[in-house]
N, C-alpha and C positions, 0 to 999 in steps of 0.2 A: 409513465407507469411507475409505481412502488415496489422497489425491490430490498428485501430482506435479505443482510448481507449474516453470518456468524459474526459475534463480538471481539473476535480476534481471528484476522486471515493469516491464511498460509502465504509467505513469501516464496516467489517460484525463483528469483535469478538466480542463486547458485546454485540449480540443482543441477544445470548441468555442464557445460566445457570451460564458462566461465570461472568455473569453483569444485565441485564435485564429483563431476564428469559422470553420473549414475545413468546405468542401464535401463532399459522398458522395465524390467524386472523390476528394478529397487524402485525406478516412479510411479510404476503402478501400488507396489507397497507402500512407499512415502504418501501416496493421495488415502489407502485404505487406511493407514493410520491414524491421519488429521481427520479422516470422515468416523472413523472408533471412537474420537476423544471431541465430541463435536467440533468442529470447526471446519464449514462446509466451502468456505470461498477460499479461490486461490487469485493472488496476485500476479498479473504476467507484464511482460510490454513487448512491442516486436521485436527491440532490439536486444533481449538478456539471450547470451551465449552469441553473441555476436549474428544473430536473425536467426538462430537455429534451436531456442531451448522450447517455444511453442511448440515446434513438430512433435519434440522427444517426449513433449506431455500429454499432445491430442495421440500417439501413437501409442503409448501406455492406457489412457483411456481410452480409446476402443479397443485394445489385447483385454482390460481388465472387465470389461461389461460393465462398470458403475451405470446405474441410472443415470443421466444427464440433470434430470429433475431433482434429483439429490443436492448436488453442486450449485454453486455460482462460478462463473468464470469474469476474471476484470482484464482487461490488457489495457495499451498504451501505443499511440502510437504520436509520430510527429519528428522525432530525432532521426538526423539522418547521417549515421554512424560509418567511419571511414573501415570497411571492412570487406572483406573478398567476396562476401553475398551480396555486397552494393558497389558494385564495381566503378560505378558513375560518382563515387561522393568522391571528393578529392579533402574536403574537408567540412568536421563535425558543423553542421547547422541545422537547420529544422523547415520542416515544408506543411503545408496546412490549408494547399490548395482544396476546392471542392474536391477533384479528381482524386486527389493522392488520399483524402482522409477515408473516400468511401472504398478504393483500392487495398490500402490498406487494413481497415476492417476488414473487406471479404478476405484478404490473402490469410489475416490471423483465424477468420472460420476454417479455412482450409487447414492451416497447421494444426488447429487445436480439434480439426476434427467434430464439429460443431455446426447447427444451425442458429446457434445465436448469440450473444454475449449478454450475459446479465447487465454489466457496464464497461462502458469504452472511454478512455480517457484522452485528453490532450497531454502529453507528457512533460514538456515544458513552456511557458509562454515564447512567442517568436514576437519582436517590435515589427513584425512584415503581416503577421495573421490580420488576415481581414474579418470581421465579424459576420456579416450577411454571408458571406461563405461560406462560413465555416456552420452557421446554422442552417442555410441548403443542404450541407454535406449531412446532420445530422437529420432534420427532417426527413430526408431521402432514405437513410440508415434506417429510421422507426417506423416510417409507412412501410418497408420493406421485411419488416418485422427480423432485423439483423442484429437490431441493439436493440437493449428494451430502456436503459437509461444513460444517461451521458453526464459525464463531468471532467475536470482537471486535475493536474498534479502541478505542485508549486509555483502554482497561480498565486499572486497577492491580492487585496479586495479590489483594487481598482481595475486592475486584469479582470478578476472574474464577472466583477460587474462591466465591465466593456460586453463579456459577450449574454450575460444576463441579461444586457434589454433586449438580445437577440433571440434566446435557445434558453431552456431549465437546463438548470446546472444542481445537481442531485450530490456531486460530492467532489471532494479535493483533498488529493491526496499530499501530505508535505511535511518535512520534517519536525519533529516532535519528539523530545525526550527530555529526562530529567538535565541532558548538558546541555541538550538545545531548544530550549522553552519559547525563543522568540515568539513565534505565532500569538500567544496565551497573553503576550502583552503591546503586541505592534497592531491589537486590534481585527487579527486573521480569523483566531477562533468568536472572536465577538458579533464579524461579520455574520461568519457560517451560522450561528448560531440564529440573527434577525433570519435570514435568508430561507431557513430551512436546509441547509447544506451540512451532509452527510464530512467531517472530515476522518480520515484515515493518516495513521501517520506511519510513517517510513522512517525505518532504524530506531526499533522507541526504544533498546537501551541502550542508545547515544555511544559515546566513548568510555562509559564508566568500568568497562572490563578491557577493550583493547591500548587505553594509553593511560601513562603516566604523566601526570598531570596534578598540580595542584588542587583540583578542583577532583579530579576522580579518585583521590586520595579521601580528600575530606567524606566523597560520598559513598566510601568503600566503608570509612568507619563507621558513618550514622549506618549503612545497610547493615553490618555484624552485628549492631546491637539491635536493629530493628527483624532480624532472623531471628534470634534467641526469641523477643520479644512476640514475635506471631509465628514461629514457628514452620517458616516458609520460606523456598529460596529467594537467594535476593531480586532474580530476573521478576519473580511472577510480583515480588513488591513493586518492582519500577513500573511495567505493566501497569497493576491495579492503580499505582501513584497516575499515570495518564486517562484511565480509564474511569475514573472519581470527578475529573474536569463534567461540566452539566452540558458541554457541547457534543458530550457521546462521539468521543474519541474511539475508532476503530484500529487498534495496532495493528500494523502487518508484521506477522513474525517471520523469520528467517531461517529459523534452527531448522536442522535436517537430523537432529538429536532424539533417538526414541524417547529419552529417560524423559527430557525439556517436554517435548510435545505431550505427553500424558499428563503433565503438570501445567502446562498453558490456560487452560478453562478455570484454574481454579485461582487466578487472577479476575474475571468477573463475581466470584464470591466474597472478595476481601475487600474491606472498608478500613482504609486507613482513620487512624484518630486521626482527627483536622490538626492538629498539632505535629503529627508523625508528617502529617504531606506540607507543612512549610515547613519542615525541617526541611527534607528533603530539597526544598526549594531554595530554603537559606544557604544548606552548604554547597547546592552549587554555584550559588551567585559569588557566596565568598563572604555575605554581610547580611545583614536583618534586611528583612522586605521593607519596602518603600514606607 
């Protein structure tokens, strides 16, 4: 099945004990927000806030009444995080049994308060996942009308095509930004692209605002000149700089910022000069393109 995600999703992990720690209150408000300024999908996985930030968002959504039909919901599952809600991990690995992956999903319909998940993702590849399993576990998911599509997160092509001769693989989510562009040339996004495969990228504005660095120096000054220049913060340029790739890059964003979130949407209207977006490209590399 076809599902219509918004062009920029809401990132759900630090909304809450991980990072934020917000109330039903501010989550229900943080969803009516993102759904004011279009952007209808939110991103989750089971393990953000340590297995607890699902509940705190299906709990806000049903206190809040949103239509369900309004949203998309994505989760994640597979990591098996050393944490007092998993009392059994002793140490971080990942599981991808039949049982645990369709467990799994129903446990995140329950937190998120749902009968279905727009998309379910594998959250990171395990060298243990069996393929035919893992596509039992999803078949089973879809005939039961619990997922309606499936795909990965920081799968490489040869991963995802392992389980591609298996199961449709709709989308993959993985890191993507102007510091971290690998994908865009180790062939990732070229894959997705033959494939029909939805990519989403996670942390799309890289480290250009948390470190100092060589590199996020250089792309701090081409951004000041390129704000003067269009008139627009520098977050929604690096955005729109991911969002211009022809593989239809879906960012997930992060911000819990009213000001940021009203201004998110308006990175699908901006078209870089092709010259603005290898700049951008150049001064993170450090040197002219290839």
């Amino acid at each position: 099945m076809s599902v219509k995600l918004s062009p920029i999703i809401a990132g759900v992990m630090n909304w809450g004990v991980w990072d934020k720690n917000l109330n039903t209150n501010e989550f229900a408000n943080l969803i009516n927000l993102f759904l004011e300024n279009g952007i209808t999908t939110f991103d989750h996985a089971d393990i953000y806030g340590g297995y607890t930030t699902e509940a705190s968002f299906g709990k806000a959504l049903l206190e809040s009444k949103i239509d369900r039909k309004k949203i998309q919901l994505i989760t994640k599952c597979g990591i098996q995080y050393v944490s007092e809600n998993r009392p059994t991990n002793s140490i971080k690995h990942y599981e991808y049994s039949k049982e645990y992956i369709i467990w799994s999903a129903e446990n995140s319909l329950k937190n998120l308060q749902t009968d279905y998940l727009d998309v379910f993702l594998l959250h990171r590849p395990s060298p243990l996942m069996q393929a035919d399993e893992i596509a039992e576990a999803v078949a089973k998911l879809k005939s039961d009308g619990k997922i309606l599509s499936f795909g990965v997160s920081n799968f490489t092509p040869y991963q995802t095509e392992l389980l591609r001769q298996k199961t449709d693989i709709s989308f993959n989510q993985v890191q993507f930004s102007a510091t971290h562009h690998e994908a865009m040339v180790d062939g990732s996004l070229d894959y997705m692209q033959i494939h029909k495969i939805t990519p989403m990228a996670w942390n799309p504005l890289g480290t250009v605002f948390r470190e100092n660095t060589d590199q996020t120096f250089r792309l701090r000054q081409l951004l000041a000149k390129l704000v003067e220049k269009y008139h627009i913060g520098s977050d929604i340029i690096l955005l729109a700089w991911i969002m211009q790739h022809p593989a239809g890059i879906l960012p997930v964003a992060g911000t819990v910022n009213s000001g940021r979130i009203q201004q998110l949407m308006k990175a699908k209207a901006l078209v870089l000069d092709k010259q603005d977006w290898f700049a951008i490209w150049t001064e993170s590399m450090g040197n002219r393109v290839p």
